[in-house]
C-alpha positions in Angstrom: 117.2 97.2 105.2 113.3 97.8 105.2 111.1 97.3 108.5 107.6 96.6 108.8 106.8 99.7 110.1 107.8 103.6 109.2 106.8 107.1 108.9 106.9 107.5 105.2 102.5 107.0 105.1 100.5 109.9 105.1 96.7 110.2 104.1 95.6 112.3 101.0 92.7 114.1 100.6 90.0 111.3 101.0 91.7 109.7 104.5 92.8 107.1 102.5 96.2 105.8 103.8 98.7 106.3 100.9 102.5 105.6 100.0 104.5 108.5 98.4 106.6 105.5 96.6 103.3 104.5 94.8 102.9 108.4 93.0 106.6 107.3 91.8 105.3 104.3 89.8 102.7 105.8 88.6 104.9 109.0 87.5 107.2 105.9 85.3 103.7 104.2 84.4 102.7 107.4 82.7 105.8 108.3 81.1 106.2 104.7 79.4 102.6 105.3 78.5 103.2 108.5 76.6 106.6 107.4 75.2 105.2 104.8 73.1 102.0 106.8 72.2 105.4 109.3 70.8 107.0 106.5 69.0 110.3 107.1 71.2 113.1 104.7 70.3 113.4 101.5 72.6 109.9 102.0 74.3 107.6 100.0 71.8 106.4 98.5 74.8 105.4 101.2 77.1 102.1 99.8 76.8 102.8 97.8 80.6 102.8 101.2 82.3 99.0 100.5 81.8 98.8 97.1 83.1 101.4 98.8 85.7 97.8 101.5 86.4 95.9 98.4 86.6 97.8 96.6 89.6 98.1 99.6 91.5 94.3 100.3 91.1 93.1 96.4 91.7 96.0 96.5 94.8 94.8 99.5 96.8 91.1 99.3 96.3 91.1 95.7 97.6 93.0 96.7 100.3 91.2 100.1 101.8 88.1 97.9 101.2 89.9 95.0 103.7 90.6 97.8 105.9 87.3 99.1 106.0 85.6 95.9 106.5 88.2 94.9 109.1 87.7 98.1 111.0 84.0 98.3 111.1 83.0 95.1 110.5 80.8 96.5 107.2 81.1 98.0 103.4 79.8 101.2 103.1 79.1 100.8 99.3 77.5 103.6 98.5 80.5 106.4 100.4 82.8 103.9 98.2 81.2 104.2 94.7 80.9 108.3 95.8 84.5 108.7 96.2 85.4 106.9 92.8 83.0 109.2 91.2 84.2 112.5 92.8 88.1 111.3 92.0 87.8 109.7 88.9 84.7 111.6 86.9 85.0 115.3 86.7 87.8 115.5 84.6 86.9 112.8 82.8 83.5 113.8 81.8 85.4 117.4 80.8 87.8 115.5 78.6 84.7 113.8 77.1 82.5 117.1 76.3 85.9 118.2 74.8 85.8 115.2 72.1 81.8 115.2 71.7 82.1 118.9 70.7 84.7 118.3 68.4 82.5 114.7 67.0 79.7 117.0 66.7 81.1 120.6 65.7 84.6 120.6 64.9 84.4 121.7 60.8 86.4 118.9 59.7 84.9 115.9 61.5 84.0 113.1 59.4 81.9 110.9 61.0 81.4 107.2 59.7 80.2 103.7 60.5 82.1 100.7 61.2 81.1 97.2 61.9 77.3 99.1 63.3 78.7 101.6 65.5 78.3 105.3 64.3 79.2 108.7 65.6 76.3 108.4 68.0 77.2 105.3 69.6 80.3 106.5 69.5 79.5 109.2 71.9 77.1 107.1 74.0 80.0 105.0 74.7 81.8 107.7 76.0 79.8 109.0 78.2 78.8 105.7 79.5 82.3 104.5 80.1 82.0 101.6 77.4 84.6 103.0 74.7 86.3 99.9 75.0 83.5 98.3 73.1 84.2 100.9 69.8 85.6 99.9 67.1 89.4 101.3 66.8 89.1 103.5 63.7 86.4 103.6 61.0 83.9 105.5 63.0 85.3 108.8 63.6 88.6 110.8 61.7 89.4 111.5 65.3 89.7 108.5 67.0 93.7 108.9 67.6 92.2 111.6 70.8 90.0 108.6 72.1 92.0 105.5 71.6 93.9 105.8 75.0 90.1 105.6 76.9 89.4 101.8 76.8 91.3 101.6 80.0 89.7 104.0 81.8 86.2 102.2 80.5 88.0 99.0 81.9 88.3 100.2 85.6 85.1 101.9 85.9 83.7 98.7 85.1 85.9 97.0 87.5 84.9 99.5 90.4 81.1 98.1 89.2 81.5 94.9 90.1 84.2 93.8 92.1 83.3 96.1 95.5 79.8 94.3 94.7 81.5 90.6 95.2 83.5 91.9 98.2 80.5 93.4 99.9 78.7 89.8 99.0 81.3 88.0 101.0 83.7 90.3 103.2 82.3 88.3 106.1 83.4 85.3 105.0 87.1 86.1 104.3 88.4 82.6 103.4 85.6 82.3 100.5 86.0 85.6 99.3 90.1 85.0 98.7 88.9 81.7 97.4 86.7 83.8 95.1 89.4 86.1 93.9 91.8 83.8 92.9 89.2 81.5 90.8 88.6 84.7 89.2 92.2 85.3 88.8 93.4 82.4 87.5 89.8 82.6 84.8 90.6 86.6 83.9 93.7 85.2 83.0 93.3 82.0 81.0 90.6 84.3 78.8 93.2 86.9 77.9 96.0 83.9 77.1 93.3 82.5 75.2 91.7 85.3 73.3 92.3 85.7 69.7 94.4 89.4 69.1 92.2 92.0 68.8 89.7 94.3 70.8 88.5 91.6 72.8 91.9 90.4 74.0 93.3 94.1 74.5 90.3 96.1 75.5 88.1 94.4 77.9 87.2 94.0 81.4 87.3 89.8 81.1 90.6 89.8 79.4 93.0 92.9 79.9 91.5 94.0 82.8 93.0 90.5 84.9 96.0 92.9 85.8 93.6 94.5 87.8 91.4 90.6 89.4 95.0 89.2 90.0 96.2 92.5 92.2 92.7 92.2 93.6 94.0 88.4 95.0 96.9 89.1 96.2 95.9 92.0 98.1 93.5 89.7 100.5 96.3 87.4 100.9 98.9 90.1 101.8 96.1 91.9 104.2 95.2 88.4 105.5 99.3 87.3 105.3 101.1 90.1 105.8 104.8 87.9 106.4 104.2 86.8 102.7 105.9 90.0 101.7 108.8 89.4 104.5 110.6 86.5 103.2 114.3 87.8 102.0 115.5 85.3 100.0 111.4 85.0 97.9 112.1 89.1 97.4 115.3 88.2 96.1 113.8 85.6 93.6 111.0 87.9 93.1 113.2 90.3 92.0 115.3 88.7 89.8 112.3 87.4 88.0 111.1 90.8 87.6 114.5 92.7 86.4 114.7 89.4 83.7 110.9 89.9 82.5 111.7 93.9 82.1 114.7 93.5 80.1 113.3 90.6 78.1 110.0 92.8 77.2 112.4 95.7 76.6 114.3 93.5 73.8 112.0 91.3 72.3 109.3 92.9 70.4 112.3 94.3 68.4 112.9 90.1 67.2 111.7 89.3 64.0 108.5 86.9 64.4 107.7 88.7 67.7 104.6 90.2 67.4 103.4 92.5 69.7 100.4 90.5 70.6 102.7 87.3 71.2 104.8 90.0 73.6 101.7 91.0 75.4 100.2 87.1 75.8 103.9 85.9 77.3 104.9 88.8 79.1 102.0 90.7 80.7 100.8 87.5 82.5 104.1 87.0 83.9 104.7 90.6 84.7 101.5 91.2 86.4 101.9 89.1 89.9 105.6 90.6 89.8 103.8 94.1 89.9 101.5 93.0 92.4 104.5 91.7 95.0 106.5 94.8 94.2 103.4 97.0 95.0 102.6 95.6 98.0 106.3 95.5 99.4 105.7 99.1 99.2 102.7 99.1 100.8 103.2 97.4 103.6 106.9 97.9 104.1 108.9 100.7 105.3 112.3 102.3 105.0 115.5 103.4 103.4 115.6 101.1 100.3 117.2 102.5 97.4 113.9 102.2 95.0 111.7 103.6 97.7 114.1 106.8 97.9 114.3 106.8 94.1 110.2 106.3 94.0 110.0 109.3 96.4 111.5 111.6 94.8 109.4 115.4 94.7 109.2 115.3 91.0 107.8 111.4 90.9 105.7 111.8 93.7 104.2 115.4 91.9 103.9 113.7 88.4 102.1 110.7 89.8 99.8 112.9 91.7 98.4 114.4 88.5 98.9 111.2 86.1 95.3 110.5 85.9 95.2 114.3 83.9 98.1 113.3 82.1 96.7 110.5 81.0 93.5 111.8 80.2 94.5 114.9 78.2 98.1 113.7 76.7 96.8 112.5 73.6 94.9 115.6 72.4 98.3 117.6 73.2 100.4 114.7 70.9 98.0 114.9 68.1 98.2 118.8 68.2 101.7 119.5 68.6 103.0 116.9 66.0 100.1 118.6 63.6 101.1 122.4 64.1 104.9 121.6 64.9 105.8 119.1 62.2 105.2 120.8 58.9 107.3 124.3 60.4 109.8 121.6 60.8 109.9 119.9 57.9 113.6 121.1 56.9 115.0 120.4 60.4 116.6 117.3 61.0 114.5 114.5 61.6 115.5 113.8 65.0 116.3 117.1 66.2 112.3 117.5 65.1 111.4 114.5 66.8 113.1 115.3 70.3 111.7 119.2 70.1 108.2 118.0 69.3 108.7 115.3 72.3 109.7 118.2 74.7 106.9 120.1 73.9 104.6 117.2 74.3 105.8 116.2 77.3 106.2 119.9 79.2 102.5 121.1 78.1 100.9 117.8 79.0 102.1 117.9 82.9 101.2 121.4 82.7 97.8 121.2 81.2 97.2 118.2 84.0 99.1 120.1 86.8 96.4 122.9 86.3 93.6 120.6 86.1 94.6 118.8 89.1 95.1 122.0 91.5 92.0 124.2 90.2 89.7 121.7 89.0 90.0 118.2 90.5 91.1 118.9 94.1 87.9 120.7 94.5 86.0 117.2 94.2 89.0 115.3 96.1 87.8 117.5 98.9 84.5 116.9 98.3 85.0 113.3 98.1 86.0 113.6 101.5 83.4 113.7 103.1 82.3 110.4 102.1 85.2 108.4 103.6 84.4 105.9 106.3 84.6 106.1 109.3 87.2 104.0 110.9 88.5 103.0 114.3 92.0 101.0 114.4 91.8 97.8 111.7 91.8 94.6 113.5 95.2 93.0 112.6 95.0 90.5 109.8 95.2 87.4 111.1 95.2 83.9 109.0 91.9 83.1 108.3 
């Protein structure tokens, strides 16, 4: 049985109050993630783990924001926007000199045009977070090492210009859940409605309503708290959930199924499911089987360095299965497959473990010291 109240929160490195169980979904978010990226068997759509990335990100920014405004009465935007830079940038922008000195230098680069974008967009966009805007393939041979960083163009974005609508109307609390679930309920009708493509799969007013609708339900829940209380809704919750997982897990594998037909029924479904599972976590504590599972050392450590894994995971895929295949052409296929997989999966949590302990903690601590400065948050009450 779970209680409102426990001892599993801790803060990280910005003050920031944090759940170890939340490291654990991000640790299964990253591995679906790089499963499908690998062509594993039975993972075709490991794809949710970032729409997974997305409701954890939309969930606990809307909520440290409540937190901060409930505490202090005020938005301290510019701390906010400093933070995000510190945590999210560094290794980003190392990632991104990595690929522009391979667009630019790498001997066999073979830079093109497509649909008016060119190498030098193509950088430009990279730099500016606006990948998602490039053109998958056609403008560069080496597009497979960039294809993964629509998402992380997606947040930034988000981190633009939702903290600007909550500091508009924080003070008004009523309009501003008002405001997030019109822009909910819009996010989501324009990715139902979108044509397949980059504009459906790639873009802030479209895929990135994983990341409005956990914006939503986070003011309710902060606002609401006994909406995550209610036994027999978890139950129903639940079962929903477990049927949408199993369902996503089986039918892009049925003949007329595309995948963007699984993406347009089951990621708008799956998303507030994500959303009330996150949240249980968040604001409930104790000894529930999934929360021990989620807290296990290994999860917790994986999902601390996930934002490196994801980053850097598809440069190690495209270089181990282009030195390791050909030595392995006489090996059985899947005894090939599952070596290649190992080594894929062992040097990309290294590679991001390293990152994370001597490159980004150095601006997580600097990031620090831009954390507001709050006294006990006034209990949500209904507003």
């Amino acid at each position: 049985m779970e209680t409102s109240r426990g001892s599993a929160s801790r803060r990280d490195s910005t003050g920031s109050p944090h759940r170890n169980a939340l490291d654990g979904l991000r640790a299964l978010a990253i591995v679906g993630v790089m499963f499908v990226h690998a062509g594993v068997p039975g993972f075709k759509s490991g794809w949710v783990g970032v729409d997974l990335f997305f409701v954890l990100s939309g969930f606990l920014i809307t909520t440290l924001l409540a937190m901060e405004s409930s505490a202090t009465g005020a938005i301290a935007y510019a701390p906010f926007m400093a933070r995000r830079a510190l945590r999210l940038m560094p290794a980003y922008l190392l990632y991104a000199t990595f690929i522009t000195v391979l667009i630019w230098y790498w001997p066999g680069s073979v830079r093109s045009e497509n649909g008016g974008w060119n190498a030098a967009g193509l950088t430009a966009a990279l730099w500016g977070y606006a990948i998602n805007f490039v053109p998958q393939g056609g403008v560069w041979n080496g597009q497979d090492l960039t294809i993964h960083l629509w998402s992380l163009a997606v947040e930034q974005q988000y981190y633009l210009v939702w903290p600007v609508v909550f500091l508009a109307l924080h003070g008004r609390p009523k309009a501003l859940r008002a405001v997030a679930v019109i822009l909910a309920v819009a996010v989501t009708a324009s990715f139902v409605a979108a044509p397949d493509g980059l504009y459906k799969n790639a873009m802030l007013f479209t895929r990135g309503f994983s990341l409005v609708v956990a914006s939503a339900l986070a003011l309710w829940v902060f606002h609401r708290p006994r909406l995550v209380s209610h036994a027999r809704f978890n139950q129903f919750v639940d079962a929903i959930g477990g049927a949408l997982l199993v369902g996503l897990a089986v039918f892009p594998y049925k003949p007329g199924w595309s995948e963007n037909l699984t993406r347009s029924v089951f990621i708008p479904l799956l998303v507030p499911v994500f959303a009330f599972w996150i949240a249980r976590l968040w604001s409930v504590q104790g000894a529930s089987a999934l929360r021990r599972f989620l807290q296990r050392p290994a999860l917790v450590y994986v999902g601390k360095i996930s934002y490196g894994i994801y980053l850097y995971h598809e440069a190690i895929r495209v270089a181990v299965w282009y030195l390791m295949k050909p030595i392995m052409s006489g090996w059985p296929a899947s005894l090939g497959f599952v070596v290649r997989l190992a080594v894929y999966l062992l040097a990309s949590f290294a590679l991001a473990a390293l990152s994370y302990e001597f490159f980004e903690k150095r601006f997580l601590r600097m990031a620090g010291r831009f954390r507001p400065i709050r006294g006990a948050p006034r209990s949500p009450t209904p507003r």
